[in-house]
C-alpha positions in Angstrom: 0.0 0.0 0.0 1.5 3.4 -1.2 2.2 5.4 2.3 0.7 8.7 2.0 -2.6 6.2 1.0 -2.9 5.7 4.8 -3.9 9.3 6.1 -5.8 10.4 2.7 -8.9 12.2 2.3 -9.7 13.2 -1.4 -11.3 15.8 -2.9 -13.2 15.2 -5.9 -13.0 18.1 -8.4 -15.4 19.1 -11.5 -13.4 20.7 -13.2 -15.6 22.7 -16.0 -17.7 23.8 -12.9 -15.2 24.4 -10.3 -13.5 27.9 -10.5 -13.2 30.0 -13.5 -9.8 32.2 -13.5 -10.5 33.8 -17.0 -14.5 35.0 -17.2 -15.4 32.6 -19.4 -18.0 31.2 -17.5 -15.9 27.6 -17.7 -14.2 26.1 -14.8 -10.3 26.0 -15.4 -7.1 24.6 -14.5 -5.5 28.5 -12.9 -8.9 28.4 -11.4 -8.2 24.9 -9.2 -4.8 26.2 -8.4 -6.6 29.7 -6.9 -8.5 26.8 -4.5 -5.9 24.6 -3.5 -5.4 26.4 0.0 -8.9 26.5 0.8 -8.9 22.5 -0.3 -6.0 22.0 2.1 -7.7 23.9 4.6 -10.9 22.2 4.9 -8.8 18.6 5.5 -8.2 17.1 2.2 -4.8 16.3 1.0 -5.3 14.5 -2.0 -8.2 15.7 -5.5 -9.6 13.6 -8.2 -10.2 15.4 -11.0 -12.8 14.2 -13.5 -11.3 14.2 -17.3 -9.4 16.8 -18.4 -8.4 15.9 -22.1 -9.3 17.0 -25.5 -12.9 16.4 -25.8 -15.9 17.0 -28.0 -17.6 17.3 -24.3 -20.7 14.7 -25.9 -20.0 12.7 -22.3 -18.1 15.5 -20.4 -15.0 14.6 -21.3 -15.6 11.0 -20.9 -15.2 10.9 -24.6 -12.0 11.3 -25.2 -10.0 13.0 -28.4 -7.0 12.9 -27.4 -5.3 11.1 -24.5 -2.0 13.6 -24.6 -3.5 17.0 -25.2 -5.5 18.6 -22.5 -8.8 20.4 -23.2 -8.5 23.8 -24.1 -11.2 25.3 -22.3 -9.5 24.1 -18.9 -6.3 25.5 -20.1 -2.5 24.6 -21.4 -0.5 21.9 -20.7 1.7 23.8 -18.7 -1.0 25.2 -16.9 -2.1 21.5 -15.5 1.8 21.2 -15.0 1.5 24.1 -12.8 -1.5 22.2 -10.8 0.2 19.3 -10.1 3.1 21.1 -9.1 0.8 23.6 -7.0 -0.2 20.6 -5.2 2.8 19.2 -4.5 4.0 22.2 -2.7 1.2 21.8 -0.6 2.3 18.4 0.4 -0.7 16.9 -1.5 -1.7 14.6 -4.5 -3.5 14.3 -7.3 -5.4 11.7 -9.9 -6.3 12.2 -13.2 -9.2 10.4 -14.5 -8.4 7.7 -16.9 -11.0 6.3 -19.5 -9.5 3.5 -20.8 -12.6 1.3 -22.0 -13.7 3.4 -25.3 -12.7 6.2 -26.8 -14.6 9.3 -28.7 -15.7 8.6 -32.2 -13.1 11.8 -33.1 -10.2 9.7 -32.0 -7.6 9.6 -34.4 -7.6 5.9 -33.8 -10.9 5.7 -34.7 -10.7 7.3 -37.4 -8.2 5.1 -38.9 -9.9 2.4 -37.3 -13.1 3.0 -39.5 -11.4 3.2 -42.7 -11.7 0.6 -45.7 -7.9 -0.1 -46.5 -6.6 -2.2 -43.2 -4.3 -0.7 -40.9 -2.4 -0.8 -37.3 -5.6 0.8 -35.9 -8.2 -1.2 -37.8 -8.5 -4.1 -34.8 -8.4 -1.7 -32.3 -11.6 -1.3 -31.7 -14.3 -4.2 -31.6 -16.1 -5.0 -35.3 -18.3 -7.3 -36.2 -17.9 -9.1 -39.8 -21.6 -7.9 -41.1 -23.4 -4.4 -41.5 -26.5 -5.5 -39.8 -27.2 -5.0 -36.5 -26.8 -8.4 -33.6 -28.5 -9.6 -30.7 -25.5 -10.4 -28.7 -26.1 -8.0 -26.3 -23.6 -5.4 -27.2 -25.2 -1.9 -28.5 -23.7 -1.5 -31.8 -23.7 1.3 -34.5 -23.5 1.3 -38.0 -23.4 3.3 -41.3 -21.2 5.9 -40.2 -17.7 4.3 -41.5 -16.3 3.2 -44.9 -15.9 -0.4 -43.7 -17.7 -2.9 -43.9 -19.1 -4.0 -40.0 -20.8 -2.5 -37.2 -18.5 -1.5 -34.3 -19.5 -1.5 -30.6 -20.5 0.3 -28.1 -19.0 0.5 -24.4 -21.5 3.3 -23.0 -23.1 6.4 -25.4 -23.4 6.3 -29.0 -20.2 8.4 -29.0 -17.8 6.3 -27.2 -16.5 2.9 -29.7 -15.2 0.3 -27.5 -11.6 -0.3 -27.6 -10.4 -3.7 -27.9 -9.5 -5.6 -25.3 -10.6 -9.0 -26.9 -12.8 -11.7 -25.4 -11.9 -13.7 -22.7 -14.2 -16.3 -24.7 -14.4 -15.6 -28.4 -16.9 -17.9 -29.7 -17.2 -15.9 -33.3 -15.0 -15.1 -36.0 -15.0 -11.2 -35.4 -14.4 -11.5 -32.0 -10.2 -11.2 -30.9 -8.5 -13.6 -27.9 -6.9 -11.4 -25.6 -3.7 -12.4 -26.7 -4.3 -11.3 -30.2 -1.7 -8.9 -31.5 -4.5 -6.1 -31.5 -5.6 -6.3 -28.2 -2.3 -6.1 -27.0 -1.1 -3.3 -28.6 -4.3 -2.1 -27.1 -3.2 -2.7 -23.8 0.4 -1.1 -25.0 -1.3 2.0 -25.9 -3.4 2.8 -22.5 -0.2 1.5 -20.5 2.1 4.5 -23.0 -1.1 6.9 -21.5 -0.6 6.5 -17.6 3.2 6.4 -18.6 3.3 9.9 -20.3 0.9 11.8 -17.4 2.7 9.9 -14.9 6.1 11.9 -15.8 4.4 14.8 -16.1 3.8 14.8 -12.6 0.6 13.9 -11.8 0.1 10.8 -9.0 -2.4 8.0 -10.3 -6.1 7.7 -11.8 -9.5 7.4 -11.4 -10.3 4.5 -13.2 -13.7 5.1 -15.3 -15.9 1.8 -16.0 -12.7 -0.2 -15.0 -14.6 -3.5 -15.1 -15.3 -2.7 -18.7 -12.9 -3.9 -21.0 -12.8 -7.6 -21.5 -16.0 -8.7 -23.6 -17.5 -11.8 -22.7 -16.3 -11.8 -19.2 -16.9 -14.2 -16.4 -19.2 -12.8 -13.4 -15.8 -12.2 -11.6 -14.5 -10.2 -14.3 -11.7 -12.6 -14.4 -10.2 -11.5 -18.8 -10.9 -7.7 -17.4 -8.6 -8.6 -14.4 -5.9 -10.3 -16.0 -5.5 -7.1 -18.7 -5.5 -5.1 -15.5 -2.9 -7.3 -13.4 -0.3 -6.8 -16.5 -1.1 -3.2 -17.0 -0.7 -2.3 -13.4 2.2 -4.1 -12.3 4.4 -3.3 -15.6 3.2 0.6 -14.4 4.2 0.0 -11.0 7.5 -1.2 -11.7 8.2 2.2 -12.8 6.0 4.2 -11.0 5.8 2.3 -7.2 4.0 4.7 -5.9 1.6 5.6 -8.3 -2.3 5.0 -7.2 -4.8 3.4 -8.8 -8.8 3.9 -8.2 -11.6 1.7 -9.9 -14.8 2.5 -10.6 -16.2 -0.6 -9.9 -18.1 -1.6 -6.9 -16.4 -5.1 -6.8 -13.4 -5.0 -4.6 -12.8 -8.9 -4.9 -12.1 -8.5 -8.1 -10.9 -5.3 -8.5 -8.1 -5.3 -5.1 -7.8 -8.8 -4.9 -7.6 -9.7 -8.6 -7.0 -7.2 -10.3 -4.3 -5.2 -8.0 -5.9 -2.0 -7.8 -5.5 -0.1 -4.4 -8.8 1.2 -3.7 -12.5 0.6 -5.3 -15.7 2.4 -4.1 -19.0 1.6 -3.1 -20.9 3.4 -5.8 -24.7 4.9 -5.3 -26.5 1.6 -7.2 -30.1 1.6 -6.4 -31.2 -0.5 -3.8 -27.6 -1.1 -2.6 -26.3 -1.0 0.9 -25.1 2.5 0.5 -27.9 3.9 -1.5 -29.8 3.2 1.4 -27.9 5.5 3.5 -28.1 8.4 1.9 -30.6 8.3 -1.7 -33.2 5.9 -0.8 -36.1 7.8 -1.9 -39.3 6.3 -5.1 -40.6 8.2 -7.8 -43.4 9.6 -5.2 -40.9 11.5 -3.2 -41.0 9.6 0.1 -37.6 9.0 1.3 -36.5 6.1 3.6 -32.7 6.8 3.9 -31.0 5.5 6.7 -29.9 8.9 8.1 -33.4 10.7 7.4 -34.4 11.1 11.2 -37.9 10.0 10.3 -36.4 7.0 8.2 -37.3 3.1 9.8 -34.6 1.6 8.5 -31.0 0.0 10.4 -28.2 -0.1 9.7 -27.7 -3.4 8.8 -29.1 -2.5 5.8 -25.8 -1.0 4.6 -23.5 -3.3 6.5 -24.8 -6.8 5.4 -23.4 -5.7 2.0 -20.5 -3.6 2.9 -18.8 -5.8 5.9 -18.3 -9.0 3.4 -16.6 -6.9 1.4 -14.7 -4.9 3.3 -13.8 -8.1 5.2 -12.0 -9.8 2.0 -10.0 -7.0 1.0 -9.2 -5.1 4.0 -5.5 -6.4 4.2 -4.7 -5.0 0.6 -6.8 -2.6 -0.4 -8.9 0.3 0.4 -13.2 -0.2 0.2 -13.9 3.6 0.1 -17.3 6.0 0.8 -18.2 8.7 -0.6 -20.5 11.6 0.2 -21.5 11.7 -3.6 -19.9 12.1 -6.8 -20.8 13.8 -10.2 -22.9 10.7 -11.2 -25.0 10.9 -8.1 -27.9 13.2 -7.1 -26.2 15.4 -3.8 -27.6 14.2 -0.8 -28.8 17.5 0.4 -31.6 17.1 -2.3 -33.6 15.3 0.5 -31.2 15.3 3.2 -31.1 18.2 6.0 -28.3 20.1 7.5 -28.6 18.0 11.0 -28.7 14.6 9.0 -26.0 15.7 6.6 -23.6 16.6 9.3 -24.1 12.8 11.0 -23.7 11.2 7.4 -20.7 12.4 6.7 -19.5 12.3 10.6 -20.2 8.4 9.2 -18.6 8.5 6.3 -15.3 10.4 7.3 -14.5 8.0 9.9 -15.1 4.9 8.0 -11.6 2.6 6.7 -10.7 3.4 3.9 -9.6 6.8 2.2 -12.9 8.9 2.2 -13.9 11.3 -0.8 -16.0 14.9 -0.9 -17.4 15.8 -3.5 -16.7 19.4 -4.1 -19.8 21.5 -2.4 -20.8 18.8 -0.3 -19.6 20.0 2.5 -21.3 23.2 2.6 -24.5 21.1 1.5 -25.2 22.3 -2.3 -28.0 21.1 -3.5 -29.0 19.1 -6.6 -30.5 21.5 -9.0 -33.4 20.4 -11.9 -32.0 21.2 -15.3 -32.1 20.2 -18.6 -29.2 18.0 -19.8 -25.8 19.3 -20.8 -22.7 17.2 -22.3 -24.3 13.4 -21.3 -25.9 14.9 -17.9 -28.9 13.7 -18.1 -30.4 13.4 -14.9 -26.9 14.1 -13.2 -26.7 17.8 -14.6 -28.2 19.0 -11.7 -25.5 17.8 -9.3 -22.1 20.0 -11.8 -23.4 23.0 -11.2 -20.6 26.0 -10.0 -19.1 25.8 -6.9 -20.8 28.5 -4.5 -18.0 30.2 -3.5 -19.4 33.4 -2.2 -23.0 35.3 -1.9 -21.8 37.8 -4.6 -22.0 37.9 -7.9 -22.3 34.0 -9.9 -21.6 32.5 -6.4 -17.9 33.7 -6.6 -17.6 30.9 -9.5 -17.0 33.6 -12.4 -16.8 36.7 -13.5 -18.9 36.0 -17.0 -22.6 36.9 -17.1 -24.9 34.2 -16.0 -26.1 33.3 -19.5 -22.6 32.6 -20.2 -21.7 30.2 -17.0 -21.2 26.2 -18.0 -24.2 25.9 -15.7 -26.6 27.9 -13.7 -25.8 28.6 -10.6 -28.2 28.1 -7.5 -30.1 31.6 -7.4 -32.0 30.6 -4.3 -32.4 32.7 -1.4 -30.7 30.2 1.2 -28.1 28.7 -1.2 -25.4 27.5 0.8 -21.8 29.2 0.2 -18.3 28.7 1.6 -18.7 32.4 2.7 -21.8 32.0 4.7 -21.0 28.5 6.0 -17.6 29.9 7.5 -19.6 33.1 9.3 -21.7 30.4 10.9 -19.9 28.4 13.9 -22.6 25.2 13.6 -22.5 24.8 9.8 -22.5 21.9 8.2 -18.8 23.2 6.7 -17.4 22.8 10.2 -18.4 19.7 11.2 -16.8 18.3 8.0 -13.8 20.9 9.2 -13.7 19.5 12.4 -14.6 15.3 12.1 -11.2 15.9 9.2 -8.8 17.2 11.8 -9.8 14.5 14.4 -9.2 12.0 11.3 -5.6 13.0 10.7 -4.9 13.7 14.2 -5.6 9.9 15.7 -3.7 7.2 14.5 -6.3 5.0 15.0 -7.3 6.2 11.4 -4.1 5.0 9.9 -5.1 1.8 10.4 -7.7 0.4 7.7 -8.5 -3.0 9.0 -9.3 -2.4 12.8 -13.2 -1.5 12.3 -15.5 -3.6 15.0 -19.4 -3.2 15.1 -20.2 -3.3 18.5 -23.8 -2.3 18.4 -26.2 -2.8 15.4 -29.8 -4.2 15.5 -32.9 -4.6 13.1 -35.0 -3.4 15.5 -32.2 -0.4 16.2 -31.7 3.4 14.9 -28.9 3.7 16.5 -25.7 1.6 16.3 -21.9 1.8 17.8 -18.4 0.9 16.5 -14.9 0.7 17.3 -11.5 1.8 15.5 -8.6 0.4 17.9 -9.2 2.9 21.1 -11.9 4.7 19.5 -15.6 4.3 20.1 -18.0 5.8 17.4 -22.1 6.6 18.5 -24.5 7.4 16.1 -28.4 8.1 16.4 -29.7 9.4 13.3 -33.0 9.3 14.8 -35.6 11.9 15.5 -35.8 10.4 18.9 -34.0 9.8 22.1 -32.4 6.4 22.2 -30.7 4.3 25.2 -28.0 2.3 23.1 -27.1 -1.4 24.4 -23.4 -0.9 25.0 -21.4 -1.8 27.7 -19.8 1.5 28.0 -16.6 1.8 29.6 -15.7 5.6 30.5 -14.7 7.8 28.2 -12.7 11.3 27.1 -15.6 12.7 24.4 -13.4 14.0 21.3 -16.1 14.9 19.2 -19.5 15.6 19.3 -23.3 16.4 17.3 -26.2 17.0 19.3 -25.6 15.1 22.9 -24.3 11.3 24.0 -23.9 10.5 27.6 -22.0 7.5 28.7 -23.7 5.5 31.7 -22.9 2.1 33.5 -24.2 -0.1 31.5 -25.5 1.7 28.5 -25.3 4.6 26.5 -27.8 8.0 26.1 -28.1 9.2 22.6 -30.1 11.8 21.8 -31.8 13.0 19.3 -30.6 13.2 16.0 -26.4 12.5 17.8 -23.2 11.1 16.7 -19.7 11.2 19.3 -16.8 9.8 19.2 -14.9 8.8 22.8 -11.3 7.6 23.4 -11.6 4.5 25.5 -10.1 4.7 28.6 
């Protein structure tokens, strides 16, 4: 496990919507450097920024024209040269997000991929050997090239697949993964961490990660092989690089595939959507940390303890408060039951990541689609910076911002969250300084549940001498723990220690050294 690994906290960074340096009413890289301090400040020593390469911006970036070149709305290359350097000064790090799966149909390997006359780039990307469309359940599109064949789709009709082969090829178009073509596939992404690695930047984000083996097995076991030779050739120049998946498997992707971290992504219905996003089409919401929710919290644990169980001795199982496919949890989640999620979620193992605004509670916003949003639009909106002009975001007029940014009355900004002593930005302030302050966090496979029920709101556990209490309840609770006394280093609403129990009140959350 890379060292610094152990006491991060990442921030996750859109970077279109972030801060704009030049009043263009996009997000830029000069912008993020303007923002490091206040980054740094709030706890987090380490960013993931969401794609920053030469795009047509159909997905956001996530359609990439050019691995090597950086988009120019965000800014030169030596400007992103400058950010990583920025944050190195600052004794922090930072990941790029890597898309290796598919590229944008405006790939120059595409291009030449599509073309009649074979080529080096005509295998690598996935083509059938017929014009008409298959039921193999791949999306395919056709028509748009000279050759003959349909190619395939790993995600919007703007993204080609690239070519990692099949782990079993059962048709004539389909490539083993040891075919020339697919290696040189894997060649070509492994030359792409290669050249951002020298230029200074620390590891990726790894979009769709599970992606790129057709055909796979249920344990993704082609896509993990490609990623076992890819990461350790990487590694043996770059030890110290890190390496995220997007993948919500960490079996497979820590214990197979040799990634250091995965996350536990917002699915619905899973364990962690429950915590926070658990709400139907008629608006109720039964979240775990709504106060008037019914559920327990072994509705999130029966799903995350197995997992975090099999990898926790190589690899990181991490939470998140949201991320820029999620809706923000303040859409139905209030101040008081934000502040005891993320109290939650930022002293869980693993290395915890913000999603920029979160932690002064933006809110998801309901706009039309822009570049691929869809329904996740509404959580990229500008960073609210200020209570001036455009949120502090940018200079530009409004018409002219990437986004619209949140007009209302009692919009949440940095500036009003830091005149207010009991805002939600302080309790994420404040439960990050106890995290790097106690060793106890350093260690990543020392989590014990000591009190969880069905029939209970409320539940305890333990990090070596820490003792964590949590009632997300609208009502008093008297926990079943054996308490032993206590010093109380942290605290939301009141928890009282007694002989042979424990007094949570209300809508609480502490954490005690045991003594």
């Amino acid at each position: 496990m890379t060292n610094w690994l152990k006491d991060a906290v990442f921030y996750e960074i859109y970077p279109q919507s972030f801060q704009d340096s030049n009043n263009d009413g996009i997000g830029d890289f000069n912008g993020i450097i303007d923002r490091l301090d206040y980054i740094k400040e709030l706890g987090c020593n380490a960013i993931w920024m969401n794609p920053c390469y030469d795009s047509p911006f159909a997905d956001a970036g996530y359609d990439v024209r050019d691995y090597k070149k950086t988009a120019e709305r965000y800014g030169t290359m030596e400007d992103l040269v400058r950010l990583f350097e920025e944050v190195h000064k600052r004794q922090m790090h930072i990941l790029l997000d890597l898309v290796p799966g598919h590229t944008s149909e405006e790939h120059r390997w595409f291009r030449e991929s599509g073309r009649a006359a074979e080529n080096e780039y005509s295998d690598r990307y996935i083509w059938t050997d017929a014009w008409l469309m298959r039921a193999d359940g791949f999306a395919y599109i056709a028509g748009e090239c000279e050759r003959n064949g349909t190619y395939i789709l790993n995600f919007f009709k703007c993204q080609p697949a690239l070519n990692y082969g099949f782990l079993h090829p059962d048709k004539p178009w389909q490539k083993a993964m040891d075919d020339p073509a697919c290696l040189a596939t894997r060649d070509a992404m492994r030359d792409v961490m290669c050249f951002w690695l020298d230029k200074g930047c620390d590891g990726f984000r790894v979009d769709m990660a599970d992606s790129l083996v057709k055909n796979d097995d249920a344990v993704k076991s082609g896509t993990c092989e490609v990623w076992r030779d890819l990461l350790e050739s990487v590694h043996t120049k770059y030890p110290e690089a890190v390496f995220v998946s997007e993948w919500n498997n960490p079996q497979s992707a820590i214990n197979m595939a040799g990634f250091q971290m995965d996350f536990f992504l917002d699915w619905t219905g899973n364990g962690y959507h429950k915590l926070l996003r658990d709400y139907d089409e008629s608006g109720r919401d039964n979240s775990f940390f709504r106060k008037d929710s019914d559920r327990s919290i072994l509705d999130f644990l029966e799903e995350y303890l197995p997992k975090y169980e099999a990898v926790k001795e190589r690899g990181f199982y991490c939470l998140i408060t949201g991320n820029h496919d999620t809706v923000r949890a303040a859409y139905h989640l209030e101040e008081r039951e934000l502040k005891l999620a993320y109290a939650f979620l930022l002293t869980m193992p693993g290395a915890p990541f913000i999603y920029y605004g979160d932690e002064i509670g933006m809110r998801y916003l309901h706009l039309p689609t822009k570049e691929g949003g869809y329904t996740r639009t509404g959580s990229r909106t500008p960073m609210q910076w200020t209570d001036g002009i455009n949120c502090g975001f940018s200079g530009a007029d409004a018409e002219s911002l990437y986004l619209p940014v949140d007009t209302d009355a009692g919009a949440p900004t940095v500036e009003n969250q830091q005149n207010r002593a009991d805002s939600l930005y302080y309790t994420v302030k404040d439960v990050l300084a106890l995290r790097h302050a106690e060793k106890a966090f350093t260690q990543h496979d020392n989590l014990k549940i000591l009190t969880a029920g069905k029939d209970l709101r409320s539940f305890v556990y333990q990090r070596d001498d820490l003792v964590f209490v949590c009632n997300p309840s609208g009502r008093e609770e008297q926990v079943p723990w054996q308490a032993a006394a206590g010093e109380k280093l942290f605290e939301i609403g009141s928890v009282c220690l007694q002989k042979e129990s424990c007094l949570a009140g209300a809508q609480s959350y502490a954490v005690f050294r045991c003594i």
